[in-house]
PDBQT receptor file of N, H, CA, C and O in Angstrom, charges set to zero:
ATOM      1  N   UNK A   1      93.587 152.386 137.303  1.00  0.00    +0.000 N 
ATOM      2  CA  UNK A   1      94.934 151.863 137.421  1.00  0.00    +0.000 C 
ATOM      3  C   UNK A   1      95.819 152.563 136.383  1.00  0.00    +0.000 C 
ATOM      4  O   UNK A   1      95.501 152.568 135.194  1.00  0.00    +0.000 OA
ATOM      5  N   UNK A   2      96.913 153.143 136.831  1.00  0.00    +0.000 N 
ATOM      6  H   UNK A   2      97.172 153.139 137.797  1.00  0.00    +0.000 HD
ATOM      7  CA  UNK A   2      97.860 153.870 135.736  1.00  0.00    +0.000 C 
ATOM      8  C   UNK A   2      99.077 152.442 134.994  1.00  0.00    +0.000 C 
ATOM      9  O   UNK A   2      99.611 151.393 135.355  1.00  0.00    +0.000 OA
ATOM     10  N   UNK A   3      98.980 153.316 133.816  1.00  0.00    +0.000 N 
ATOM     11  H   UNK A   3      98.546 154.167 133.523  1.00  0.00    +0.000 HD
ATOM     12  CA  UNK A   3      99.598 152.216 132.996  1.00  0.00    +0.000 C 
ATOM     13  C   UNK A   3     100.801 151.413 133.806  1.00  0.00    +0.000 C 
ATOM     14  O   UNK A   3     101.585 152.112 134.448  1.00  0.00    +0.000 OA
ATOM     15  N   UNK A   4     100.937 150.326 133.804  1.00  0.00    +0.000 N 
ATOM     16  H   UNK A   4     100.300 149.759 133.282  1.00  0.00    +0.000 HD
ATOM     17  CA  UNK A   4     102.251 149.700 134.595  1.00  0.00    +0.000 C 
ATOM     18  C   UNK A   4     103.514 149.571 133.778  1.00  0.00    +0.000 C 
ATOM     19  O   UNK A   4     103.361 149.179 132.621  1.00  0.00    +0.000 OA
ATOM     20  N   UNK A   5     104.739 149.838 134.195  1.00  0.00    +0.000 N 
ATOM     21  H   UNK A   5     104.863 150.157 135.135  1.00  0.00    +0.000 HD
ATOM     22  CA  UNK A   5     105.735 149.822 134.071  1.00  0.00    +0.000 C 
ATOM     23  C   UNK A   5     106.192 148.882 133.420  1.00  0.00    +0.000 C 
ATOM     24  O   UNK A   5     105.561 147.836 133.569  1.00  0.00    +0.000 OA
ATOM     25  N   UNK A   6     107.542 148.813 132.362  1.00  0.00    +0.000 N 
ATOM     26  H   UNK A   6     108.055 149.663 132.241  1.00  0.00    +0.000 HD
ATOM     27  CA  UNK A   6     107.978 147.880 131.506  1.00  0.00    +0.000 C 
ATOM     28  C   UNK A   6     107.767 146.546 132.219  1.00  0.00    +0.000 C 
ATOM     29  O   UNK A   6     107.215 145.512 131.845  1.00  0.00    +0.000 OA
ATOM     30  N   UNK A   7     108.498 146.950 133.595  1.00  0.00    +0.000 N 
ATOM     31  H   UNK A   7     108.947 147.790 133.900  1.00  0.00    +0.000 HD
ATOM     32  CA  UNK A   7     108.842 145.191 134.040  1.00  0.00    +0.000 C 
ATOM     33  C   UNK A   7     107.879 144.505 134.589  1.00  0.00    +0.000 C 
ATOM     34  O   UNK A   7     107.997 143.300 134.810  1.00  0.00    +0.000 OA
ATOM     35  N   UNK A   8     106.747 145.229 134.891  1.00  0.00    +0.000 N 
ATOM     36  H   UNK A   8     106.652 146.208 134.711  1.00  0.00    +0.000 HD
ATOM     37  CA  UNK A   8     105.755 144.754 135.200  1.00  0.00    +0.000 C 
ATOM     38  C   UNK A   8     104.848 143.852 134.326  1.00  0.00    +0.000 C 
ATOM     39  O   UNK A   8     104.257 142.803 134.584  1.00  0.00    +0.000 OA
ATOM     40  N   UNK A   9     104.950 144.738 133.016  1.00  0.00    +0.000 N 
ATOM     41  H   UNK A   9     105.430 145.590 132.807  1.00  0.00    +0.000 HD
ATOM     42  CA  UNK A   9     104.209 144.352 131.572  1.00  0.00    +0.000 C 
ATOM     43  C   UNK A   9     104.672 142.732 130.906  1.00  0.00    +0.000 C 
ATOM     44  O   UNK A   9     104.026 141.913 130.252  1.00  0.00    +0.000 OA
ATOM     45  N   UNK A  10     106.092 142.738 131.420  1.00  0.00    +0.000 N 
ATOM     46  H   UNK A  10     106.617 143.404 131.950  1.00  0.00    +0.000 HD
ATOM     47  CA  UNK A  10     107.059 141.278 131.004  1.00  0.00    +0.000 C 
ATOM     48  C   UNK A  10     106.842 139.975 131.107  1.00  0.00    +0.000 C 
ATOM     49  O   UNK A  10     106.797 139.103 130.239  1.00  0.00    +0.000 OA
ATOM     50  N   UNK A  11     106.632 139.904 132.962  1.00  0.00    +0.000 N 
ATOM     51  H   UNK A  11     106.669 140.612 133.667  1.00  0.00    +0.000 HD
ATOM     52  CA  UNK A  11     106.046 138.370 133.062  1.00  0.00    +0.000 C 
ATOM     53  C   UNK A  11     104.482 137.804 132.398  1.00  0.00    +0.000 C 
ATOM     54  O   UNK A  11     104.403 136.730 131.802  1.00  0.00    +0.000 OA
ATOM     55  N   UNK A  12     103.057 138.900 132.658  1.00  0.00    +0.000 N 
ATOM     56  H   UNK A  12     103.121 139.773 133.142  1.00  0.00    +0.000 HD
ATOM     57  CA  UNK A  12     102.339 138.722 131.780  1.00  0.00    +0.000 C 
ATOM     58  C   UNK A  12     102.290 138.689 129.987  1.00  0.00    +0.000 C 
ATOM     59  O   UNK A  12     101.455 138.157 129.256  1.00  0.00    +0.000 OA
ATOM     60  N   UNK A  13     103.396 139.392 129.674  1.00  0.00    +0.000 N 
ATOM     61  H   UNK A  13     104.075 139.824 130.268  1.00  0.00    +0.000 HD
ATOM     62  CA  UNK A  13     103.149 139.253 128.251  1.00  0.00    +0.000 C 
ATOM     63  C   UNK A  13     104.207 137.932 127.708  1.00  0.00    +0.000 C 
ATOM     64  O   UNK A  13     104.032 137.429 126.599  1.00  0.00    +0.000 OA
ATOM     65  N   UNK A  14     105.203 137.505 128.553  1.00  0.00    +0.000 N 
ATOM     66  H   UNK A  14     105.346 137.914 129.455  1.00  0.00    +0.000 HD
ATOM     67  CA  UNK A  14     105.774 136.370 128.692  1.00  0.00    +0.000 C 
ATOM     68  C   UNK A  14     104.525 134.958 128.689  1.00  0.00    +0.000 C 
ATOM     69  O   UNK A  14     104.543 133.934 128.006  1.00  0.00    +0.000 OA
ATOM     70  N   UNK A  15     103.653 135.352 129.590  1.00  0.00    +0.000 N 
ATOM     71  H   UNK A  15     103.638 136.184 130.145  1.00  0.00    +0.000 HD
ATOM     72  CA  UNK A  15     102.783 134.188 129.481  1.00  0.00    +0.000 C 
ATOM     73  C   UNK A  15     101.854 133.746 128.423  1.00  0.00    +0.000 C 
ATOM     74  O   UNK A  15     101.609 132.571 128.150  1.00  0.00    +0.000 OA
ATOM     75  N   UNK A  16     101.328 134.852 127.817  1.00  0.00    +0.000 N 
ATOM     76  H   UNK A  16     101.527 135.806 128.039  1.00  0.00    +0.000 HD
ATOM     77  CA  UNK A  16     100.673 134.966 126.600  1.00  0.00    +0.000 C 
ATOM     78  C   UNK A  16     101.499 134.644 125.943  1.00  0.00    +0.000 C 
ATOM     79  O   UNK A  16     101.455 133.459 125.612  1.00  0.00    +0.000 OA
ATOM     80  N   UNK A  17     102.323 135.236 125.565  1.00  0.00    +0.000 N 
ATOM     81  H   UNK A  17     102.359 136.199 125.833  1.00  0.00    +0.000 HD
ATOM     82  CA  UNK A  17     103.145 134.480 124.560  1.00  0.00    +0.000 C 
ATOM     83  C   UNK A  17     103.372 132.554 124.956  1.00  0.00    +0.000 C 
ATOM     84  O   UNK A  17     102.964 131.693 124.178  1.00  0.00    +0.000 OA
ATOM     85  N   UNK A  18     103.770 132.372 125.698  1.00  0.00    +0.000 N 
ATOM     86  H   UNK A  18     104.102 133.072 126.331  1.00  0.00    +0.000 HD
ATOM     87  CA  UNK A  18     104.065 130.660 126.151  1.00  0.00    +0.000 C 
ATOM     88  C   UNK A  18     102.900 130.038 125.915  1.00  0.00    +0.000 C 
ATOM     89  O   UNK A  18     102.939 128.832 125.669  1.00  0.00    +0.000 OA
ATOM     90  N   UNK A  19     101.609 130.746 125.941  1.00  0.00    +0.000 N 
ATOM     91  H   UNK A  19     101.577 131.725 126.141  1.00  0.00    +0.000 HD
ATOM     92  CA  UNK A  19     100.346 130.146 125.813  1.00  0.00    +0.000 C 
ATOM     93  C   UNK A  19      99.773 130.159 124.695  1.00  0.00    +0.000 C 
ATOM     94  O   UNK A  19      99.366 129.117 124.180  1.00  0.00    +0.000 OA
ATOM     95  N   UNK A  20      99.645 131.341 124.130  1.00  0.00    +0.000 N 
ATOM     96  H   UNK A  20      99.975 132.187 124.548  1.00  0.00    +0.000 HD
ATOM     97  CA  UNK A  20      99.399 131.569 122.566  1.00  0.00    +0.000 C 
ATOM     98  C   UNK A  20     100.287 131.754 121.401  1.00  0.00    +0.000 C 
ATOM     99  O   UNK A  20      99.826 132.048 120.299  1.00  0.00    +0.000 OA
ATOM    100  N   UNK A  21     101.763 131.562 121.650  1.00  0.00    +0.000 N 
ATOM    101  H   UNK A  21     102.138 131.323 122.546  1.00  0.00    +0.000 HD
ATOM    102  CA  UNK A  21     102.634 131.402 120.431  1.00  0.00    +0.000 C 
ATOM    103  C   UNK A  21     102.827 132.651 119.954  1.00  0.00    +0.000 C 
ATOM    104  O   UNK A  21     102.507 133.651 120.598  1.00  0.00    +0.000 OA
ATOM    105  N   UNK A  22     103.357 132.684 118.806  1.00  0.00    +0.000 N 
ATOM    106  H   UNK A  22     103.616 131.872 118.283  1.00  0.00    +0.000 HD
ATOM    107  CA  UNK A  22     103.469 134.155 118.138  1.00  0.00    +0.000 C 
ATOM    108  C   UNK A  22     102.491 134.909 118.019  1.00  0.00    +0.000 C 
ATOM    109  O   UNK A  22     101.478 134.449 117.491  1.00  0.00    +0.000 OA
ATOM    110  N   UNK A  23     102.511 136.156 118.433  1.00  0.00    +0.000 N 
ATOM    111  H   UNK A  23     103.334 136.530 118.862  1.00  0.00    +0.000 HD
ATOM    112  CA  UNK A  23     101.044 136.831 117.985  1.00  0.00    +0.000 C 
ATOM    113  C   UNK A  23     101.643 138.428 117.760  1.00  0.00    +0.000 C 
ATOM    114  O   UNK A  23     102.709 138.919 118.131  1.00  0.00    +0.000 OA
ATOM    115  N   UNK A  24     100.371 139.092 116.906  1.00  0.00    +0.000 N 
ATOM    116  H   UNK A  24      99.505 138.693 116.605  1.00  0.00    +0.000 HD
ATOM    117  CA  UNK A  24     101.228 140.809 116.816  1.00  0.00    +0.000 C 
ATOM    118  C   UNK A  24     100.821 141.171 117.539  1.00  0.00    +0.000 C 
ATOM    119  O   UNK A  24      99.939 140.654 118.224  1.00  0.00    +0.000 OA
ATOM    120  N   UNK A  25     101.462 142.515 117.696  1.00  0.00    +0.000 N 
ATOM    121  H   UNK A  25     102.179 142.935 117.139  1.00  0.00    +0.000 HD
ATOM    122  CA  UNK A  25     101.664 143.487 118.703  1.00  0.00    +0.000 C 
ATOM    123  C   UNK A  25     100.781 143.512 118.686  1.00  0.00    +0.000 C 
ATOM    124  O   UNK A  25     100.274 142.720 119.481  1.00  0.00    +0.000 OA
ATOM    125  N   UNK A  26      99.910 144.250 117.956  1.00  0.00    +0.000 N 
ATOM    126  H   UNK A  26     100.322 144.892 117.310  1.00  0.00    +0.000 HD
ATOM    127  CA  UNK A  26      98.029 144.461 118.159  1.00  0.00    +0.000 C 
ATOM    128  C   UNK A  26      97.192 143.541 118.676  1.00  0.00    +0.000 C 
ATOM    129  O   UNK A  26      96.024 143.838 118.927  1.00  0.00    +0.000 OA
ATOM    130  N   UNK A  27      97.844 141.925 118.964  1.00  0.00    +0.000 N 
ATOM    131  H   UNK A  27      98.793 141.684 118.759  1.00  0.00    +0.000 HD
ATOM    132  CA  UNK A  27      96.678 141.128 119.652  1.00  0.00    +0.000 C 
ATOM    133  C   UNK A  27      97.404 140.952 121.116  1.00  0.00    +0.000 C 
ATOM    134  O   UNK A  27      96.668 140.552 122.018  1.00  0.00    +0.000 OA
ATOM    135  N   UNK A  28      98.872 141.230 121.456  1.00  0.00    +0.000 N 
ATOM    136  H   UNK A  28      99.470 141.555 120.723  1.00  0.00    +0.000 HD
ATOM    137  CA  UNK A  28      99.154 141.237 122.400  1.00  0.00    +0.000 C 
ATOM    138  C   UNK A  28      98.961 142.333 123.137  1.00  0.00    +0.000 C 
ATOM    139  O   UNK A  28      98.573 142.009 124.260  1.00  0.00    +0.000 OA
ATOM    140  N   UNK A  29      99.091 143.839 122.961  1.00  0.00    +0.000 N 
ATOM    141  H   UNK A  29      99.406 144.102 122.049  1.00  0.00    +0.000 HD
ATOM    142  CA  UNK A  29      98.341 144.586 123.486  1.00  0.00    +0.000 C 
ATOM    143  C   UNK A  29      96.894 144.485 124.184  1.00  0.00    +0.000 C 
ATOM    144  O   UNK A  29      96.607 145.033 125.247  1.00  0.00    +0.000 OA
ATOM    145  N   UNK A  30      95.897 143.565 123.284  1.00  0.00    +0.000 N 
ATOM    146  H   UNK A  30      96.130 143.119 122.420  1.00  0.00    +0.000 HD
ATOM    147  CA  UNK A  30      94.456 143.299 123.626  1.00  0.00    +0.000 C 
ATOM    148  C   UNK A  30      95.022 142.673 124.133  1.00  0.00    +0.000 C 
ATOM    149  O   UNK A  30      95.787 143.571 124.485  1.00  0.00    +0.000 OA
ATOM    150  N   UNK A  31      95.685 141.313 124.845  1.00  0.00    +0.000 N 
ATOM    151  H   UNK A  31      95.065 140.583 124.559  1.00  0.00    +0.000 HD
ATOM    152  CA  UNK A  31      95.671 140.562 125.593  1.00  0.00    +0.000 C 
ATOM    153  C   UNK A  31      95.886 141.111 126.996  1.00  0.00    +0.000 C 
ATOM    154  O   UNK A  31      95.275 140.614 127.942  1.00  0.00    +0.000 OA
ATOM    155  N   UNK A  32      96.930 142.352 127.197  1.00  0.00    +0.000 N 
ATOM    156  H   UNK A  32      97.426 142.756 126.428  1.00  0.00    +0.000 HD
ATOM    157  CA  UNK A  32      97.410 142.791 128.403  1.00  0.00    +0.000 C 
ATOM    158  C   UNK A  32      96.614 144.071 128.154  1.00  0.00    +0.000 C 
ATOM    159  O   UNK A  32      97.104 145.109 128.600  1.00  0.00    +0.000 OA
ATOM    160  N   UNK A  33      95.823 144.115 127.710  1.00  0.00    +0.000 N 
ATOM    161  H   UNK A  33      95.425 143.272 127.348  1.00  0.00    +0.000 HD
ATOM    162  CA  UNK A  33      94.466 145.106 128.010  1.00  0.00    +0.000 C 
ATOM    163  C   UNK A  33      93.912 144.450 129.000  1.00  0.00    +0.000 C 
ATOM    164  O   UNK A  33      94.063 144.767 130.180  1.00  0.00    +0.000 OA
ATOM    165  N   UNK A  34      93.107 143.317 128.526  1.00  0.00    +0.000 N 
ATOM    166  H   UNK A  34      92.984 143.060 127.568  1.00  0.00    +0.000 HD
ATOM    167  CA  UNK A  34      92.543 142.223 129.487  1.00  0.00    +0.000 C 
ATOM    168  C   UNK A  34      93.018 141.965 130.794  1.00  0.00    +0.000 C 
ATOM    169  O   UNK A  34      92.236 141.798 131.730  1.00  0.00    +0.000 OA
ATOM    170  N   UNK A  35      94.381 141.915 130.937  1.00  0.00    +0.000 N 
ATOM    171  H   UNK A  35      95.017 142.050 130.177  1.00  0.00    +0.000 HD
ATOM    172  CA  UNK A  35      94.996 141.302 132.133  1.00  0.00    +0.000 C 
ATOM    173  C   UNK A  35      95.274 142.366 133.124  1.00  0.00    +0.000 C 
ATOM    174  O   UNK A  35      95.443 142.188 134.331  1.00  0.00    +0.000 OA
ATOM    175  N   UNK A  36      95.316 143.988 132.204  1.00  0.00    +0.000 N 
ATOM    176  H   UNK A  36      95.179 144.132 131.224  1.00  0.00    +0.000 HD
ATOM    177  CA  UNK A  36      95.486 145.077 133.598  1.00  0.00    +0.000 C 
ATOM    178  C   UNK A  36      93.995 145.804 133.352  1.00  0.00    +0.000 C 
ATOM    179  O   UNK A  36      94.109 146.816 134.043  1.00  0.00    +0.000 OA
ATOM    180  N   UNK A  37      93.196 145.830 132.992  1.00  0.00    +0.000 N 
ATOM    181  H   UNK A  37      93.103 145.007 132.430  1.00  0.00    +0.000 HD
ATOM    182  CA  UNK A  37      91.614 146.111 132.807  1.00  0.00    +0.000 C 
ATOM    183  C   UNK A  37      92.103 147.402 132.544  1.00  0.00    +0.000 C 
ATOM    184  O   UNK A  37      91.818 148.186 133.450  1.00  0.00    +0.000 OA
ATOM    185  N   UNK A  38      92.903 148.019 131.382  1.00  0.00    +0.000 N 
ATOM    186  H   UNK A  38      93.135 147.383 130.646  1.00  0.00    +0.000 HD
ATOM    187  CA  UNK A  38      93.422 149.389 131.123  1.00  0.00    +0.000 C 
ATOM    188  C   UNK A  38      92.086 150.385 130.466  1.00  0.00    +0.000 C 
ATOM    189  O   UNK A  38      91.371 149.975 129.552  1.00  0.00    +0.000 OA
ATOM    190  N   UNK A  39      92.010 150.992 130.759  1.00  0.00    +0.000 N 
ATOM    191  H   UNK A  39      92.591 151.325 131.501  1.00  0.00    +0.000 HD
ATOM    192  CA  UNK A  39      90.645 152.106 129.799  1.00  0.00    +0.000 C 
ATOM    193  C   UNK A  39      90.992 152.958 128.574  1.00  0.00    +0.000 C 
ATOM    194  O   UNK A  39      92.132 153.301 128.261  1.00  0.00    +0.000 OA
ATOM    195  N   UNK A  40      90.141 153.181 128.083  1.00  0.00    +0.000 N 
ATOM    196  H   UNK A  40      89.215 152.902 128.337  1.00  0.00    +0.000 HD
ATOM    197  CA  UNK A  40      90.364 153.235 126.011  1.00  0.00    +0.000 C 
ATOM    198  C   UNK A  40      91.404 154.122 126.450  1.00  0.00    +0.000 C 
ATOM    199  O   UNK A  40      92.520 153.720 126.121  1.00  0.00    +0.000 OA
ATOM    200  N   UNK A  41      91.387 155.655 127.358  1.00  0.00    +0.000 N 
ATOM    201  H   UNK A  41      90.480 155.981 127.626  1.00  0.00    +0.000 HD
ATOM    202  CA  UNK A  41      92.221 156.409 127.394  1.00  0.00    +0.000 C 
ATOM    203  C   UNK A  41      93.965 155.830 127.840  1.00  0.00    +0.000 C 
ATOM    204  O   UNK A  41      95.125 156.104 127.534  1.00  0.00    +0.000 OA
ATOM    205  N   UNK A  42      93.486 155.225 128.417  1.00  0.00    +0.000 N 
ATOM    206  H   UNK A  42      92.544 155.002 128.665  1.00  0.00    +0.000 HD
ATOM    207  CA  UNK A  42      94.815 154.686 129.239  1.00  0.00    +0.000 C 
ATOM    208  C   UNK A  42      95.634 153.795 128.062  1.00  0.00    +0.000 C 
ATOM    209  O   UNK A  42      96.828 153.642 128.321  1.00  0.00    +0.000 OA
ATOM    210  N   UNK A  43      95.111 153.124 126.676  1.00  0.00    +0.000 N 
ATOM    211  H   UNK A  43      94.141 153.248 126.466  1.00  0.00    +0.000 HD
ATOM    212  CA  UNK A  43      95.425 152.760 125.793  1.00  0.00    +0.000 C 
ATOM    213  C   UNK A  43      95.964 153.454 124.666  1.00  0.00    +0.000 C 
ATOM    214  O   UNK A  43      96.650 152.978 123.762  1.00  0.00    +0.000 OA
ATOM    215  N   UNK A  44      95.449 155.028 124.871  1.00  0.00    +0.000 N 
ATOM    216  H   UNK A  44      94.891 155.415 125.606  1.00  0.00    +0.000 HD
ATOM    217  CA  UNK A  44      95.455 156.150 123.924  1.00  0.00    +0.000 C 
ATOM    218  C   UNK A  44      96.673 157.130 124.323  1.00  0.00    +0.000 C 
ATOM    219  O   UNK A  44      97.110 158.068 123.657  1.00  0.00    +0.000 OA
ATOM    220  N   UNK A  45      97.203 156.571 125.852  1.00  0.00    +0.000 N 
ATOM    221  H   UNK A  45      96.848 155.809 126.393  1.00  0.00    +0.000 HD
ATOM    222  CA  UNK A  45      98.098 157.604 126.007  1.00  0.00    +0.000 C 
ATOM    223  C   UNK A  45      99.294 157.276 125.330  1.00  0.00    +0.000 C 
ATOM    224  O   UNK A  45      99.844 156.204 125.077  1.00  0.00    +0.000 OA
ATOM    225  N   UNK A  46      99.583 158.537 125.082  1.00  0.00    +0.000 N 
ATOM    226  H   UNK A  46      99.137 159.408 125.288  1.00  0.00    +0.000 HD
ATOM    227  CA  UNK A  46     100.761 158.736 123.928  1.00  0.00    +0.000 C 
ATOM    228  C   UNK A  46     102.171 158.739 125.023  1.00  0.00    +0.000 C 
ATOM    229  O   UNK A  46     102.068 159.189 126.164  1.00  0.00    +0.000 OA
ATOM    230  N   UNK A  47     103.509 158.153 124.467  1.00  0.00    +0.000 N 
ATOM    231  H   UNK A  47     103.593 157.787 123.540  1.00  0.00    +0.000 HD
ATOM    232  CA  UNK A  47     104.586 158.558 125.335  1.00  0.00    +0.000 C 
ATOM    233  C   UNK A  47     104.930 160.472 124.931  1.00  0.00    +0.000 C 
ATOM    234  O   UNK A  47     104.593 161.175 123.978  1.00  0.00    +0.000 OA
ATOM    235  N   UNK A  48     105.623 160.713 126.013  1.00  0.00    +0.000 N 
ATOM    236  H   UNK A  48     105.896 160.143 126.788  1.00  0.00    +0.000 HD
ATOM    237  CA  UNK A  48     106.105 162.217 125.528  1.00  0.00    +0.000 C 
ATOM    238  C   UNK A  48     106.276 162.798 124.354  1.00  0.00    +0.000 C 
ATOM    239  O   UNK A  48     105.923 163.963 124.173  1.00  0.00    +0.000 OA
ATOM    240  N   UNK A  49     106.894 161.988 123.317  1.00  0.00    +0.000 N 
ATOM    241  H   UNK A  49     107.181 161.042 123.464  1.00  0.00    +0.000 HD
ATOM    242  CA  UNK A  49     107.224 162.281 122.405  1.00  0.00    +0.000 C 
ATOM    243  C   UNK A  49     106.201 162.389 121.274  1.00  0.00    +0.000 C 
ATOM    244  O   UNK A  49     106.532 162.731 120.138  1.00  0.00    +0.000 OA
ATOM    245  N   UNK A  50     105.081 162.119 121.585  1.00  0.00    +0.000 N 
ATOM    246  H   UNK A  50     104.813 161.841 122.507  1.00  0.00    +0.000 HD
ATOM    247  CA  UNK A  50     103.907 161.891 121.045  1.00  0.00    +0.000 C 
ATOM    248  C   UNK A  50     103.684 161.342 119.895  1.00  0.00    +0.000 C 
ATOM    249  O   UNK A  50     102.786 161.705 119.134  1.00  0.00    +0.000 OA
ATOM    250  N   UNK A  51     104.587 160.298 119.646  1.00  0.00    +0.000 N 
ATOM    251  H   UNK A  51     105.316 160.003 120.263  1.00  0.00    +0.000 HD
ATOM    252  CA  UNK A  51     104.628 159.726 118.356  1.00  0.00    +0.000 C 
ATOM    253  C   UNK A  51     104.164 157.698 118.454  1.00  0.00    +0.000 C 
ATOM    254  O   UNK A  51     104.112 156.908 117.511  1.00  0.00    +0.000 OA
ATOM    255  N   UNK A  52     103.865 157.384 120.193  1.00  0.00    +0.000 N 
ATOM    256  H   UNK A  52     103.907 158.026 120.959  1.00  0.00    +0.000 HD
ATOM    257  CA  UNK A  52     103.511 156.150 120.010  1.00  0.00    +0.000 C 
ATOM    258  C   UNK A  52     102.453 155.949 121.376  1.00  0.00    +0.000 C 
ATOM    259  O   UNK A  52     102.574 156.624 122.398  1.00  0.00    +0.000 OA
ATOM    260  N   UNK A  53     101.624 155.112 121.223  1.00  0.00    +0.000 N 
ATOM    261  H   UNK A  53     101.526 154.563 120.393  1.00  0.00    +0.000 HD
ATOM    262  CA  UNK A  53     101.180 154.820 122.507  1.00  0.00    +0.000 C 
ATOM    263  C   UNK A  53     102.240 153.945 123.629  1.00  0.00    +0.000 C 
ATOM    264  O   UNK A  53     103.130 153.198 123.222  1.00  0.00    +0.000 OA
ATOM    265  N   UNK A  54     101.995 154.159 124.891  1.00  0.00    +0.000 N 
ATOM    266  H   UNK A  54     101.272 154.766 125.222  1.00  0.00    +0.000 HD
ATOM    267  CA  UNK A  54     102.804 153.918 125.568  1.00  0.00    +0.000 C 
ATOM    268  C   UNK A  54     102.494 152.304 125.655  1.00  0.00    +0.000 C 
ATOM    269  O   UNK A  54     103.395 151.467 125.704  1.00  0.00    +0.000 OA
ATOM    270  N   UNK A  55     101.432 152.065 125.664  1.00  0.00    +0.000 N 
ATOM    271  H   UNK A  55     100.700 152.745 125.624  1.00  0.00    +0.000 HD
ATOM    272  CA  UNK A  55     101.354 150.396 125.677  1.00  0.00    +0.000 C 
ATOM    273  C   UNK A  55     101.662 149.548 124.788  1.00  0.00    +0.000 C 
ATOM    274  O   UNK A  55     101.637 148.320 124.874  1.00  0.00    +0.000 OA
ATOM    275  N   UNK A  56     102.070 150.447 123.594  1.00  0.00    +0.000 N 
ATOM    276  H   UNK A  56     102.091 151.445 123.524  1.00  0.00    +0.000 HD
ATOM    277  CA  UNK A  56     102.433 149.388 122.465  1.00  0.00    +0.000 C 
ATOM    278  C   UNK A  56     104.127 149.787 122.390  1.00  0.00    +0.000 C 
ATOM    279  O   UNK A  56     104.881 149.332 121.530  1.00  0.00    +0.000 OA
ATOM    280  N   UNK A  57     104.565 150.793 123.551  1.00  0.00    +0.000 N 
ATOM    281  H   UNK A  57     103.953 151.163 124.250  1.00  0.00    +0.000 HD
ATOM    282  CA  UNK A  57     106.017 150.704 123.313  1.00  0.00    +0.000 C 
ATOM    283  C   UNK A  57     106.227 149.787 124.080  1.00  0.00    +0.000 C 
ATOM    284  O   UNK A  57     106.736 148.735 123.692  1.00  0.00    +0.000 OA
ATOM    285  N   UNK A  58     105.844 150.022 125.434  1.00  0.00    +0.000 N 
ATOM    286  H   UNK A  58     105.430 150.876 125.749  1.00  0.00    +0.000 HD
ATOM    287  CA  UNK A  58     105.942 148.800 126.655  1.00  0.00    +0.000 C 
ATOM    288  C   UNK A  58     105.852 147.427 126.334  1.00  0.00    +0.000 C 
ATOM    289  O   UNK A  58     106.452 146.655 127.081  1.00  0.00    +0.000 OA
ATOM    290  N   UNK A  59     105.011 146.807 125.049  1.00  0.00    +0.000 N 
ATOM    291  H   UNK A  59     104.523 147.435 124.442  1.00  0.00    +0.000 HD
ATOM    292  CA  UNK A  59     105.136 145.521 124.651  1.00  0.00    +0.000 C 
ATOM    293  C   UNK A  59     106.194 145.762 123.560  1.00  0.00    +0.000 C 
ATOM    294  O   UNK A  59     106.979 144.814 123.543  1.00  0.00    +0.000 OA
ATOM    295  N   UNK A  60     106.420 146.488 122.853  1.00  0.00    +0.000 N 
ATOM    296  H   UNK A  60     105.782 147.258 122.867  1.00  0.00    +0.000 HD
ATOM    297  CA  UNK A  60     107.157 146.275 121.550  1.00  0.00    +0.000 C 
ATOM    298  C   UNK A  60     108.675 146.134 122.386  1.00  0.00    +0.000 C 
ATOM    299  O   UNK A  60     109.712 145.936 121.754  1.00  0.00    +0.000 OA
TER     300      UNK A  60
């Protein structure tokens, strides 16, 4: 599965949050790891600019 799109990423990380309260970026990432079954690489991909992973821009 290729990484999903901002708006896609929203309503699930909306729910985690409503369910688990504040949490950091680093445990919400693992959470919507879980929820799109993403692979280490697919976690590792960098945006273009190669300065962030794309899944932790997509939640941030």
């Amino acid at each position: 599965m290729p990484i999903p799109d901002y708006q896609t990423f929203m309503l699930p990380l909306l729910r985690v949050l409503a369910a688990r309260g504040e949490q950091s970026k680093k445990e919400l990432v693992e959470a919507l790891d879980s929820e799109f079954m993403l692979t280490d690489g697919e976690l590792k991909e960098l945006l273009p600019s190669g300065q962030q992973p794309v899944c932790q821009n997509r939640v941030g």
